[in-house]
C-alpha positions in Angstrom: 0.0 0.0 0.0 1.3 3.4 -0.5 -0.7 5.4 1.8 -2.0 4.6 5.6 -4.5 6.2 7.4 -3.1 6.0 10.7 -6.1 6.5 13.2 -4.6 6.8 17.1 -6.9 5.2 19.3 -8.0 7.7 22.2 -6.8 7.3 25.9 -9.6 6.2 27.4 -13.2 4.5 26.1 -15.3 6.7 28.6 -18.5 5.8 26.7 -18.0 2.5 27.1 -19.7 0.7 30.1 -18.2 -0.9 32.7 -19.5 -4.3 31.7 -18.8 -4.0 28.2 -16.0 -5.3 25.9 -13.7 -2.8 24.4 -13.3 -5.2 21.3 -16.8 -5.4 20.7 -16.4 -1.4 19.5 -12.6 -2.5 17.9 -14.6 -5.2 15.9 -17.4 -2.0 14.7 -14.8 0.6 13.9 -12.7 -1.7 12.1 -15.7 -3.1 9.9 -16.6 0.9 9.5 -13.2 1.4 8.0 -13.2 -1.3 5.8 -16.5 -0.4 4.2 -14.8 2.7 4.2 -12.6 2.2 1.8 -14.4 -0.4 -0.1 -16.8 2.0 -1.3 -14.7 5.1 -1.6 -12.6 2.7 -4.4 -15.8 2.4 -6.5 -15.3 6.2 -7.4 -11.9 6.7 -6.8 -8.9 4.3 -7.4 -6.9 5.7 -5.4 -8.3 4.5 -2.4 -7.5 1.0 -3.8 -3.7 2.3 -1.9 -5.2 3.3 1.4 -5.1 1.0 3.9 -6.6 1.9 7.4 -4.7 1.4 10.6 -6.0 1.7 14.1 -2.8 2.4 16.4 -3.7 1.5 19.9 -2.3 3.6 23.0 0.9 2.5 24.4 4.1 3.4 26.4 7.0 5.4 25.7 7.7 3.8 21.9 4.1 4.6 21.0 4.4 8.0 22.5 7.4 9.1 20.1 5.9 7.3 17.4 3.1 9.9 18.0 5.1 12.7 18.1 7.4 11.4 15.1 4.2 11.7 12.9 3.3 14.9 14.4 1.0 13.9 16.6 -0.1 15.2 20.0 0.2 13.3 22.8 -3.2 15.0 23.8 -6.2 13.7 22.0 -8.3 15.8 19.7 -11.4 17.8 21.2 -12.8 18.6 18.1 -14.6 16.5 15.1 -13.1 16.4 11.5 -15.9 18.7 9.7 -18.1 16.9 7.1 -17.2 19.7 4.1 -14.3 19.2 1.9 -13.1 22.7 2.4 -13.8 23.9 -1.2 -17.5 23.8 -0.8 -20.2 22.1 1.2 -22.3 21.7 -1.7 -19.6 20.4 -4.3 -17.7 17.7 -2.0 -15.7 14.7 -3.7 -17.3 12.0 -5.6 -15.9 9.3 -3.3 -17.4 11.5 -0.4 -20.9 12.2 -2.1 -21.1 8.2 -2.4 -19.6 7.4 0.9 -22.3 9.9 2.4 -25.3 7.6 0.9 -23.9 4.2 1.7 -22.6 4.4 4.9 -24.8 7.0 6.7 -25.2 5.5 9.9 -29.1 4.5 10.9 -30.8 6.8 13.9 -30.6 5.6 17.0 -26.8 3.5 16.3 -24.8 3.1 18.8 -21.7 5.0 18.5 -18.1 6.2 20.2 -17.5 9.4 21.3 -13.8 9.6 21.8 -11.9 11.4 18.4 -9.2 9.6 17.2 -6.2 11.8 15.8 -5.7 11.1 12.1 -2.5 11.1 9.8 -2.1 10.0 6.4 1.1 8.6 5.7 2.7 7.8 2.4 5.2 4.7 2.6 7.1 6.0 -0.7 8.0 9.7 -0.6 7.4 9.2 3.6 5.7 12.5 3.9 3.0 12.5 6.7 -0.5 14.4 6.3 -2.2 15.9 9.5 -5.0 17.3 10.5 -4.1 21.1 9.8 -6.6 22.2 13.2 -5.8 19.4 15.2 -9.2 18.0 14.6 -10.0 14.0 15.1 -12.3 11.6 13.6 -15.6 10.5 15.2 -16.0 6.9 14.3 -18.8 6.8 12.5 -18.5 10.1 10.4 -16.8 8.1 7.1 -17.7 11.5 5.2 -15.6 13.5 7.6 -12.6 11.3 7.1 -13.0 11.2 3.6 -12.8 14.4 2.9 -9.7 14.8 5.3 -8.4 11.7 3.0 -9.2 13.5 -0.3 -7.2 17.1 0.6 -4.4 15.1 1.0 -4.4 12.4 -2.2 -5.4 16.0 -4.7 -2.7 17.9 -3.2 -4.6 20.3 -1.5 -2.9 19.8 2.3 0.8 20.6 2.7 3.0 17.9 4.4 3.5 18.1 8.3 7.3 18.5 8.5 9.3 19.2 12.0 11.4 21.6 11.4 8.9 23.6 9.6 7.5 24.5 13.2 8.6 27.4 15.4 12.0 26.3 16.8 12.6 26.5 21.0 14.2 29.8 22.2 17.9 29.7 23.0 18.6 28.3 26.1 20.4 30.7 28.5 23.9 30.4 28.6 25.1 28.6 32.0 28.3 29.0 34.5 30.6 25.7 34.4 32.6 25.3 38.1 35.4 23.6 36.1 36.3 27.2 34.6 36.7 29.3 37.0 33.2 30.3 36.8 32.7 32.0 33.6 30.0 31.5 31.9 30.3 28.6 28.9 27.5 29.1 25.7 26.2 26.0 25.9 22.9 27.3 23.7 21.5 24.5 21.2 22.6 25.1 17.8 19.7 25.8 15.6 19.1 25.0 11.9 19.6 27.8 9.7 16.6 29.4 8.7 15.4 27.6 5.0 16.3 24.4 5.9 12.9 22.2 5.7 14.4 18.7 6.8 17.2 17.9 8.2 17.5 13.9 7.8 19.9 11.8 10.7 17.2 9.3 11.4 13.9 8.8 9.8 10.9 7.0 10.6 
C-alpha cells in the first residue's frame, strides 16, 4: 500500500460501560473502516492504496511514534468537519457516495472519543495531519473522507518538524570547572530555509 491512514486510538473508552468489551467497539470501527474504503474505491482508485490502521495507546515507543508523525500526545477535542473545504455543496465524488452508503441509521450506537488522524505515504514518507488538530468521530466516514481527499489532490501541505517554530535559545550557564565564567552552551539551531534535516527517519 502506499498510503495509511493511521487512526490513534484515544486514551480512554469513557463511553463505554463498565461491563462491556472494548473489542466489541474494535470489531465496529474496524468493519466501519473497511466499508470505508471499499466503497470510496468504486469512485476513486486511489483509495485502492489506502489502507486503514487503528494504532492502539501504548508506552514510551508509542508515545514518540506519535510525536514522530506529528501527533499530540493529547487527543483531539474537536470532530473532523463533514465539508471538503472547497464547498459544502460540491464535496468529492468518493465522499458524495460514501455519504449515501454508509450513513449510519438513527438511534446507532456509536463512540464518542476522536481519534487523531495522519495520512502517511510509505514512498515519498511524507506524513498528512489534521491542519486544526481536529480528530475523527467513528462513525462520520464522510468526515474522514474528505480529510483523505485534501491530502491524495494535493490540496494539504506535508506536516514536517522543522517547519514549526523552533525552542528559544537556552540561556547560557556558569561551568565550576572554569573558573566560573559562563560557557554558551545554547543548542545550535538549523539555519533558517532548511525544511528537513535527515539523521534518522521513521
Amino acid at each position: 500500500f502506499e498510503w495509511l491512514l493511521l487512526l490513534f486510538a484515544p486514551r480512554r473508552p469513557a463511553s463505554a460501560g463498565a461491563d462491556e468489551d472494548p473489542q466489541q467497539y474494535l470489531s465496529w470501527e474496524r468493519d466501519r473502516l473497511e466499508r470505508f474504503v471499499a466503497t470510496a474505491s468504486t469512485v476513486d482508485a486511489r483509495y485502492h492504496e489506502v489502507l486503514p490502521v487503528i494504532v492502539p495507546r501504548g508506552d514510551d515507543d508509542m508515545s514518540a511514534f506519535r510525536l514522530d508523525l506529528g501527533v499530540s500526545q493529547q487527543d483531539p477535542s474537536t470532530p473532523m468537519p463533514r465539508t471538503s473545504g472547497r464547498s459544502p455543496s460540491a464535496p468529492g465524488a468518493s465522499c458524495q457516495a460514501l455519504r449515501a452508503a454508509v450513513e449510519r441509521p438513527e438511534g446507532a450506537r456509536t463512540r464518542k472519543e476522536l481519534w487523531a488522524v495522519v495520512l502517511f505515504n510509505t514512498r515519498t514518507r511524507r506524513k498528512y495531519v489534521e491542519p486544526s488538530g481536529n480528530g475523527w468521530l467513528p462513525g462520520d466516514e464522510v468526515a474522514l473522507c474528505h480529510f483523505t481527499e485534501s491530502a491524495l489532490g494535493g490540496r494539504l501541505a506535508p506536516k514536517c518538524k522543522s517547519e514549526e517554530e523552533p525552542p528559544a535559545l537556552e540561556a547560557p550557564s556558569t561551568s565550576p570547572t572554569d573558573g566560573g565564567e559562563p560557557l554558551d552552551v545554547r543548542r545550535r539551531l538549523p539555519p533558517r530555509g532548511v525544511l528537513e534535516l535527515v539523521g534518522k527517519t521513521f
